[in-house]
N, C-alpha and C positions, 0 to 999 in steps of 0.2 A: 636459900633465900636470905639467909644472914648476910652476905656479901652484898645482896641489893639491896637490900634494907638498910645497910651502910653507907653506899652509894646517894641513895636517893636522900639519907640526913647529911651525910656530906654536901651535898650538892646547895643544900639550905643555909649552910653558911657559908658558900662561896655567891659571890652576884647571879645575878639569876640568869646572866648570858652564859654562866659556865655552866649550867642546867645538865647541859647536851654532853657537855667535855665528861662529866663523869658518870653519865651511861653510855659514853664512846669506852672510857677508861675498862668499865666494867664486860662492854662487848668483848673488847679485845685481852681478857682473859685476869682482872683484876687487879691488883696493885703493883709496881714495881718496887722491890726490895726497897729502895731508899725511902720510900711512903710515897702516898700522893702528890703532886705538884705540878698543877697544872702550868701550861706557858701562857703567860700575861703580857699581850703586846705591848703594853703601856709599861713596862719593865718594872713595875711593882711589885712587890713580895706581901704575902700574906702577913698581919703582925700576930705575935705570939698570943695576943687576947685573943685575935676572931680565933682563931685554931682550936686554943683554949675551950672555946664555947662551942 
């Protein structure tokens, strides 16, 4: 339950269209080695604040 529990606060500080991406992330078996990152069609990068928080 730790992993979804990460998941689901993850998921609160990404937009909330990415809701879905990271209980897709977590279906499909949890993190990959380099961390989370999701793909942002608008070719934007997360800034190191929201991460931060």
């Amino acid at each position: 339950m730790e992993r979804w529990r990460w998941s689901i606060r993850c998921s609160r500080l990404l937009d909330p269209k990415l809701r879905d991406v990271a209980v897709d992330v977590e279906d499909t078996g949890g993190l990959p080695e380099g961390g989370w990152q999701p793909e942002r069609p608008r070719g934007d990068k997360p800034t190191p604040a929201r991460v931060s928080h």
